[in-house]
Gaussian input, Z-matrix of N, CA and C with variables (Angstrom, degrees):
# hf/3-21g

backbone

0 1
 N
 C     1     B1
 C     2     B2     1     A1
 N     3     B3     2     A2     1     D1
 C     4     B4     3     A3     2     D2
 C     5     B5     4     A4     3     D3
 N     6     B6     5     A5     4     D4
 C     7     B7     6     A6     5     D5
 C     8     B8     7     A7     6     D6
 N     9     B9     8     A8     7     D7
 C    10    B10     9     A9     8     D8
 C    11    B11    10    A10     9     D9
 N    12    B12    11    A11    10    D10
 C    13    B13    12    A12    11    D11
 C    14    B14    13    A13    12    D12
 N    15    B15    14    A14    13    D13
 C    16    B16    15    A15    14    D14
 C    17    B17    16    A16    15    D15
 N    18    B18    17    A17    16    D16
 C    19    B19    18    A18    17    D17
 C    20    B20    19    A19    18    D18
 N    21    B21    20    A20    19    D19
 C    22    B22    21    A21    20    D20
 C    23    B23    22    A22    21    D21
 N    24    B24    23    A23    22    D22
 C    25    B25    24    A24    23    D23
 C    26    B26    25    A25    24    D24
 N    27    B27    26    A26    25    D25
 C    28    B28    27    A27    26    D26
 C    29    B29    28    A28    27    D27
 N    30    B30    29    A29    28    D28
 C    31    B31    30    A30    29    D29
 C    32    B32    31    A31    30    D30
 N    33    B33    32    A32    31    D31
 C    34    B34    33    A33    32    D32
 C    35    B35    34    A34    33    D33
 N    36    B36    35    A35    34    D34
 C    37    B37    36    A36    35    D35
 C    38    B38    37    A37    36    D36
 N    39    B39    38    A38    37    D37
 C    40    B40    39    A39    38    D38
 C    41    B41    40    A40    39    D39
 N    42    B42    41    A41    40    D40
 C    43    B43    42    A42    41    D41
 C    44    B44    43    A43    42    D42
 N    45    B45    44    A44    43    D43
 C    46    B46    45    A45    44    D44
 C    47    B47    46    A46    45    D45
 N    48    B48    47    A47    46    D46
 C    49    B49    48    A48    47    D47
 C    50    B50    49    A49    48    D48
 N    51    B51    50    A50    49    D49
 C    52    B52    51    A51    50    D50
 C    53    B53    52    A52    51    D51
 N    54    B54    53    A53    52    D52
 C    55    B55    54    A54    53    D53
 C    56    B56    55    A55    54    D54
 N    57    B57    56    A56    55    D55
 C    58    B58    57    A57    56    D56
 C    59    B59    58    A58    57    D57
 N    60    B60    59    A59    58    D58
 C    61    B61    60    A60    59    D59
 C    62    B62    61    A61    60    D60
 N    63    B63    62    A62    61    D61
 C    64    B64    63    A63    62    D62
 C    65    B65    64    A64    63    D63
 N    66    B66    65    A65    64    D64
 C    67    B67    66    A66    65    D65
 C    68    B68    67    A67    66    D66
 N    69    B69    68    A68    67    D67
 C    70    B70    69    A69    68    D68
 C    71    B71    70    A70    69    D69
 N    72    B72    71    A71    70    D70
 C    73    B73    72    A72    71    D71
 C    74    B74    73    A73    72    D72
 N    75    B75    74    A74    73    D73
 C    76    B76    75    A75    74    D74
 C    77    B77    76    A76    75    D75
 N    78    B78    77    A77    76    D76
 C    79    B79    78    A78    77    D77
 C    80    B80    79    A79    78    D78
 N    81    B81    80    A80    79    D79
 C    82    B82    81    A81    80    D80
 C    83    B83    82    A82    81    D81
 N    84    B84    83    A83    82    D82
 C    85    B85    84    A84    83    D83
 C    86    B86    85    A85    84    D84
 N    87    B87    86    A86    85    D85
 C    88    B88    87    A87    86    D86
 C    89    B89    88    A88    87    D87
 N    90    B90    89    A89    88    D88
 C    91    B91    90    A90    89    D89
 C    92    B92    91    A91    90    D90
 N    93    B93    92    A92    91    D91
 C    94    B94    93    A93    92    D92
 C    95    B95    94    A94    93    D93
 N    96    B96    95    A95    94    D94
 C    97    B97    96    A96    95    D95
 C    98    B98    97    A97    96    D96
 N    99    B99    98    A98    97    D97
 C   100   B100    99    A99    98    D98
 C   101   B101   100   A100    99    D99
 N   102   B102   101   A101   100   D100
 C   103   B103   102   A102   101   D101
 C   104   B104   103   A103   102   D102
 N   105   B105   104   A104   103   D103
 C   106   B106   105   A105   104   D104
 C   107   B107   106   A106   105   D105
 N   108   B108   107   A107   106   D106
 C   109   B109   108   A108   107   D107
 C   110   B110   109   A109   108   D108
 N   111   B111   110   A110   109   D109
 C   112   B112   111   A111   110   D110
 C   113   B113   112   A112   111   D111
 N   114   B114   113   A113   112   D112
 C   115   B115   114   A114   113   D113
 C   116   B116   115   A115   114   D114
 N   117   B117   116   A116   115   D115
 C   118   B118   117   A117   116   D116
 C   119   B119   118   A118   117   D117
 N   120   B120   119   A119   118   D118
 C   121   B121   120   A120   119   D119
 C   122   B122   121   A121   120   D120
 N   123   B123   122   A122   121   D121
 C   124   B124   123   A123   122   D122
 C   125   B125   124   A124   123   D123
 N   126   B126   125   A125   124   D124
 C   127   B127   126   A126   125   D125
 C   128   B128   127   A127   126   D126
 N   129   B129   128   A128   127   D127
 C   130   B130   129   A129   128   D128
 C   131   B131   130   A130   129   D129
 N   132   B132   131   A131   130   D130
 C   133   B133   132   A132   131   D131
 C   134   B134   133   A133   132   D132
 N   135   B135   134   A134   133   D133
 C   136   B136   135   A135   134   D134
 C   137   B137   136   A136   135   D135
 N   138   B138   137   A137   136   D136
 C   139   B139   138   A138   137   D137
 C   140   B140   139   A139   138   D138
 N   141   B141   140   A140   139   D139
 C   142   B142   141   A141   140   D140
 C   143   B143   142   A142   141   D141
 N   144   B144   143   A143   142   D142
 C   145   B145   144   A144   143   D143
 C   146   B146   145   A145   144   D144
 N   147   B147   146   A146   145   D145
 C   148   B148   147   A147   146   D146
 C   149   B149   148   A148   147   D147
 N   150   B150   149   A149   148   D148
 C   151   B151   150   A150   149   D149
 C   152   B152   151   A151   150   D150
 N   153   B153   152   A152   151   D151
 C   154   B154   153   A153   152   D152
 C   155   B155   154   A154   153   D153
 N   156   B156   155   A155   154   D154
 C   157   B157   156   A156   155   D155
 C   158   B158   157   A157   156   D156
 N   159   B159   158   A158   157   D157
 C   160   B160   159   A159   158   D158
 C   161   B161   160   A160   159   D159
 N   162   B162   161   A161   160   D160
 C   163   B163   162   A162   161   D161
 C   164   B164   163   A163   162   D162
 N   165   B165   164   A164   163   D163
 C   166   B166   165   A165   164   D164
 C   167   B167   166   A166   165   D165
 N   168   B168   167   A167   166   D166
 C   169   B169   168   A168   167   D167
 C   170   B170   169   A169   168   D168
 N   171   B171   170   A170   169   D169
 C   172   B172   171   A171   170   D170
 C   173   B173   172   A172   171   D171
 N   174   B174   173   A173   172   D172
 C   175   B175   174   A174   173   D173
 C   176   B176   175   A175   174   D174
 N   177   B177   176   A176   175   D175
 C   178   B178   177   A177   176   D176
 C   179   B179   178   A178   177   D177
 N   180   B180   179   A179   178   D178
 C   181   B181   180   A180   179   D179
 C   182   B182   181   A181   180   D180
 N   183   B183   182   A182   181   D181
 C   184   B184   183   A183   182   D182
 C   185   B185   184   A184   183   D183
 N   186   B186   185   A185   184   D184
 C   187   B187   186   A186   185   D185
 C   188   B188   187   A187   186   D186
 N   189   B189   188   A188   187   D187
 C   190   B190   189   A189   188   D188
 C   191   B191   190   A190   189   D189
 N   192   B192   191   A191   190   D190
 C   193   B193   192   A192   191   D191
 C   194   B194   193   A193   192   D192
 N   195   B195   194   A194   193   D193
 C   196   B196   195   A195   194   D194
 C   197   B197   196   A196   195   D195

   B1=1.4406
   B2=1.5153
   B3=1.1829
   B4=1.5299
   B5=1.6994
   B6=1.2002
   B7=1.3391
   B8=1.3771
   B9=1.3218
   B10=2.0495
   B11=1.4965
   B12=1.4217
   B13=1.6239
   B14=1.6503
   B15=1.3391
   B16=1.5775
   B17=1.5865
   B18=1.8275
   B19=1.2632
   B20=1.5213
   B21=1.3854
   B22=1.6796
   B23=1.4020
   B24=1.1988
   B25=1.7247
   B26=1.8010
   B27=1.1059
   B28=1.6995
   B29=1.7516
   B30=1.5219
   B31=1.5975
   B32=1.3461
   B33=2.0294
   B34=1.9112
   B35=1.4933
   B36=1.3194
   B37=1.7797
   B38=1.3399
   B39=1.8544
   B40=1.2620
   B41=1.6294
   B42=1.6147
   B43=1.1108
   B44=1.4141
   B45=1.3324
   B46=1.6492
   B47=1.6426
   B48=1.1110
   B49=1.5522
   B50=1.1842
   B51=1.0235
   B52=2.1292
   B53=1.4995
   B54=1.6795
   B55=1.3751
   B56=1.2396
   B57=1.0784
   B58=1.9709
   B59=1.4366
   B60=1.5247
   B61=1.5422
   B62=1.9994
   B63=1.2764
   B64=1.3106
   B65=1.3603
   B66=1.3324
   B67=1.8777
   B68=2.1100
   B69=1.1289
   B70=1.4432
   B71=1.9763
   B72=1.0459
   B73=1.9678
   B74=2.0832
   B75=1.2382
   B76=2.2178
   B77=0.8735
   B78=1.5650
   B79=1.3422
   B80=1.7790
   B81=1.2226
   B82=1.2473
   B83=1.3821
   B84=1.4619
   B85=1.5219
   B86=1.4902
   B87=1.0710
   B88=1.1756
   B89=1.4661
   B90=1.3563
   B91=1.3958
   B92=1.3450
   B93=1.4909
   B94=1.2562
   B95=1.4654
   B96=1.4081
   B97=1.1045
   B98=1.9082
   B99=1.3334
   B100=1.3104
   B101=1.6985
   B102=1.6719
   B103=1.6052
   B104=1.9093
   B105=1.1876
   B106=1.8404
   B107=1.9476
   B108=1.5782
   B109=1.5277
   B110=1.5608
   B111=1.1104
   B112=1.8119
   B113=1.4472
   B114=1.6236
   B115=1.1541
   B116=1.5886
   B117=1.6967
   B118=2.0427
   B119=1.3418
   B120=1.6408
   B121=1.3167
   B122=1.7828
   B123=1.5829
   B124=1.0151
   B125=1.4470
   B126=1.6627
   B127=1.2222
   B128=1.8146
   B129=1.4659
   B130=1.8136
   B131=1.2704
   B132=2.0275
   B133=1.0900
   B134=1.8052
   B135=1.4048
   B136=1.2412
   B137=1.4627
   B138=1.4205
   B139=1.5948
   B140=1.1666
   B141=1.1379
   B142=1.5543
   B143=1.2107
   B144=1.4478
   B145=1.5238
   B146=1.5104
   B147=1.4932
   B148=0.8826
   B149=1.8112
   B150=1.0195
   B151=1.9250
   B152=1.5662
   B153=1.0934
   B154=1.5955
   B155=1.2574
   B156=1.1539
   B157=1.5965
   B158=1.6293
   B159=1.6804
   B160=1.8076
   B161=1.2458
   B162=1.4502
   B163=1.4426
   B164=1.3639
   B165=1.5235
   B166=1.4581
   B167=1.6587
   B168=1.0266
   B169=1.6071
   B170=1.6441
   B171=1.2122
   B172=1.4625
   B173=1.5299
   B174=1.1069
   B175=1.2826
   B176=1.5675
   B177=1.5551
   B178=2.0278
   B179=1.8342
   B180=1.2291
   B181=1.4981
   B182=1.1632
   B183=1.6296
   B184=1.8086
   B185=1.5278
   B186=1.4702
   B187=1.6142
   B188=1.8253
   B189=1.1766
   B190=1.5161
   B191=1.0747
   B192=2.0324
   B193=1.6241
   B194=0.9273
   B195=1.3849
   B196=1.1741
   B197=1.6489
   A1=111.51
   A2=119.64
   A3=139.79
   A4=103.77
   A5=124.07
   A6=125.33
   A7=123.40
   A8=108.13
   A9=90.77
   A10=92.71
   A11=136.53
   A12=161.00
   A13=78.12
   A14=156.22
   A15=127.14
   A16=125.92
   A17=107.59
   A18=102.87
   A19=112.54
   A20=93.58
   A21=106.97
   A22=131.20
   A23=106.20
   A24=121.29
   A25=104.60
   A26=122.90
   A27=120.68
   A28=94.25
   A29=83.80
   A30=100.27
   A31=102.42
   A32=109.17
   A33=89.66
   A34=131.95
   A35=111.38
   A36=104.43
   A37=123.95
   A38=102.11
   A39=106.93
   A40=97.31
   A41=142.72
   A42=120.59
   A43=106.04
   A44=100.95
   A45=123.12
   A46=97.94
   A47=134.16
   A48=135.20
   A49=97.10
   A50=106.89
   A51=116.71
   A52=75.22
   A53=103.81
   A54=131.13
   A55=144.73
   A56=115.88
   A57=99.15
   A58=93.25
   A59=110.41
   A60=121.16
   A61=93.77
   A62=109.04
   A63=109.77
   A64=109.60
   A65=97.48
   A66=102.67
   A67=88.98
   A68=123.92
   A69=116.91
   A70=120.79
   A71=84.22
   A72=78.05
   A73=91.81
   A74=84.00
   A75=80.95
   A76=122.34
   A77=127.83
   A78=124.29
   A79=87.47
   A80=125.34
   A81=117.83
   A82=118.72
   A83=120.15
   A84=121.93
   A85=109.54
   A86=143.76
   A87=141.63
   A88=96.28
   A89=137.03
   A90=141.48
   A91=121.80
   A92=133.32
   A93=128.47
   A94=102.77
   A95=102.61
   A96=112.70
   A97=157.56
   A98=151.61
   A99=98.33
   A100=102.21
   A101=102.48
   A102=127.46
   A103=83.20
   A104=125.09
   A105=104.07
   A106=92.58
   A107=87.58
   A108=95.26
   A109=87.06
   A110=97.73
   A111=106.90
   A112=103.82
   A113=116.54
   A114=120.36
   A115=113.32
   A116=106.09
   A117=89.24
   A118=117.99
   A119=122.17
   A120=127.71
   A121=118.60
   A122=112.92
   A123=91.29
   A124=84.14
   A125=107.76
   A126=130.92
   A127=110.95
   A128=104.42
   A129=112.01
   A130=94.74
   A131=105.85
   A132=107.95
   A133=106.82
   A134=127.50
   A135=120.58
   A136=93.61
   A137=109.95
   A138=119.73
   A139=120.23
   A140=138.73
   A141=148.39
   A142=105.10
   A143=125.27
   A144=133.15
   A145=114.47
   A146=130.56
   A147=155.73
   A148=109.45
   A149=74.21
   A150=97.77
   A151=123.38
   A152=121.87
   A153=166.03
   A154=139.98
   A155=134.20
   A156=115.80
   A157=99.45
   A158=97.06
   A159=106.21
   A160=88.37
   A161=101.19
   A162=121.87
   A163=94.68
   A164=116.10
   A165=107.33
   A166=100.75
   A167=141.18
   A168=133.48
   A169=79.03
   A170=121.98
   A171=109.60
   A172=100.87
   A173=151.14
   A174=161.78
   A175=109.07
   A176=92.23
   A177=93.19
   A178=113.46
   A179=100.99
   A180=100.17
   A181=133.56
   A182=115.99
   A183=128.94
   A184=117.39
   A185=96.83
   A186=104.60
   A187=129.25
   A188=101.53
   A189=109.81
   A190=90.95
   A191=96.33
   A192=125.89
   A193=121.36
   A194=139.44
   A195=147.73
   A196=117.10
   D1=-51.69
   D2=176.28
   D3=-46.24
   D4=-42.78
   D5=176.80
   D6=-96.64
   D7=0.43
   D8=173.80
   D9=-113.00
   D10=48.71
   D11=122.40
   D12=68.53
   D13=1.98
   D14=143.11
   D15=-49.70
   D16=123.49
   D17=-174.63
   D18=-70.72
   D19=141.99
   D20=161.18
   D21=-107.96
   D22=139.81
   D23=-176.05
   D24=-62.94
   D25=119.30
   D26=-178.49
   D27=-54.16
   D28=-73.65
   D29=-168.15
   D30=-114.90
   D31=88.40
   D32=154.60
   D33=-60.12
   D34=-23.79
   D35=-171.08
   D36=-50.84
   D37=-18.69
   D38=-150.17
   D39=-91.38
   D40=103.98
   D41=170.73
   D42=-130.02
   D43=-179.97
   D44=-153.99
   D45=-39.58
   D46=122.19
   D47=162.65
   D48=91.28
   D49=56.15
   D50=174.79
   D51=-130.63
   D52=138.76
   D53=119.98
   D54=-5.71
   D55=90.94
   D56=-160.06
   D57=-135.98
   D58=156.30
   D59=-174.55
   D60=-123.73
   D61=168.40
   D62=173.06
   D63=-119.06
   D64=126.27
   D65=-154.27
   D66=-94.49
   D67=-17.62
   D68=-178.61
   D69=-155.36
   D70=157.30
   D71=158.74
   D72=84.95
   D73=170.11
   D74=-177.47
   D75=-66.61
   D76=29.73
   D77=-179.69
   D78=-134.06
   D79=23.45
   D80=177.77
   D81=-60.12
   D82=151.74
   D83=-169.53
   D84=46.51
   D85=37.39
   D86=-179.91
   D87=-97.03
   D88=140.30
   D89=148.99
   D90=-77.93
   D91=156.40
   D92=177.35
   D93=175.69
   D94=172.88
   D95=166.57
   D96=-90.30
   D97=89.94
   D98=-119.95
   D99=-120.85
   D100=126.42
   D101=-132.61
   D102=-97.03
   D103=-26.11
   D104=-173.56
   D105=-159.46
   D106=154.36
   D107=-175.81
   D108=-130.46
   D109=122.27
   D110=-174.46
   D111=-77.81
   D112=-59.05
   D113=162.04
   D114=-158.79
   D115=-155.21
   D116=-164.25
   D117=-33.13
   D118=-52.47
   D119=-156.58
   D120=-120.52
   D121=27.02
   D122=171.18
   D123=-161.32
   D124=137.61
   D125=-169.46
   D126=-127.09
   D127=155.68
   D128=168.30
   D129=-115.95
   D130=119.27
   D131=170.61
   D132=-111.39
   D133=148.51
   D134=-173.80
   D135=-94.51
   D136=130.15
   D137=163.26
   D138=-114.37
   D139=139.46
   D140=-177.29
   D141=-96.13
   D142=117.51
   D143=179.91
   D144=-143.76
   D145=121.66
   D146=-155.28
   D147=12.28
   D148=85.05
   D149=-161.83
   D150=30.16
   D151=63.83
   D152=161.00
   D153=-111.93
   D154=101.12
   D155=-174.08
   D156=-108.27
   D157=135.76
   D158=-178.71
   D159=-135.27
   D160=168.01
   D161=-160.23
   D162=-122.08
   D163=152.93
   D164=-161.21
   D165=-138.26
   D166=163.01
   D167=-177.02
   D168=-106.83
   D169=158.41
   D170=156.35
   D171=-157.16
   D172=161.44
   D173=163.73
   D174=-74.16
   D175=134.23
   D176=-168.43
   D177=-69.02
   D178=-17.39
   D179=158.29
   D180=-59.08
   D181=-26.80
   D182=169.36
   D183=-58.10
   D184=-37.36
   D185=-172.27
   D186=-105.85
   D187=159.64
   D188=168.13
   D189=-160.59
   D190=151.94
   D191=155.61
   D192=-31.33
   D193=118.85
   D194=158.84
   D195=-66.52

C-alpha cells in the first residue's frame, strides 16, 4: 500500500461527530467529540473538562471510538 503512493484513510470509521476516547499523551482517557479531520492523521477533537469545552489537535494514533 505504502508504495503505489495512493493516500490512505488510517481510520475511515472515525467521522466528524463520532465518539472518540484518548487512548495516550495528556489528554489520556479523556472523552470527546471529534468535530474536524484535517487530514489522514490529524484530527480536532472537542473535550469537555471541568466544565469547559477545548478543542484539541491530536494525532489519529491518540484516538479510538468510544
Amino acid at each position: 500500500m505504502i508504495e503505489s503512493g495512493e493516500m490512505v484513510d488510517l481510520y475511515p470509521g472515525l467521522k466528524e461527530g463520532t465518539p472518540v476516547r484518548v487512548r495516550r499523551g495528556i489528554f489520556q482517557g479523556a472523552q470527546g467529540i471529534l468535530e474536524k479531520k484535517n487530514d489522514q492523521d490529524i484530527f480536532i477533537v472537542g473535550i469537555t473538562l471541568l466544565g469547559k469545552s477545548v478543542g484539541v489537535r491530536i494525532n489519529a494514533d491518540y484516538i479510538e471510538a468510544a
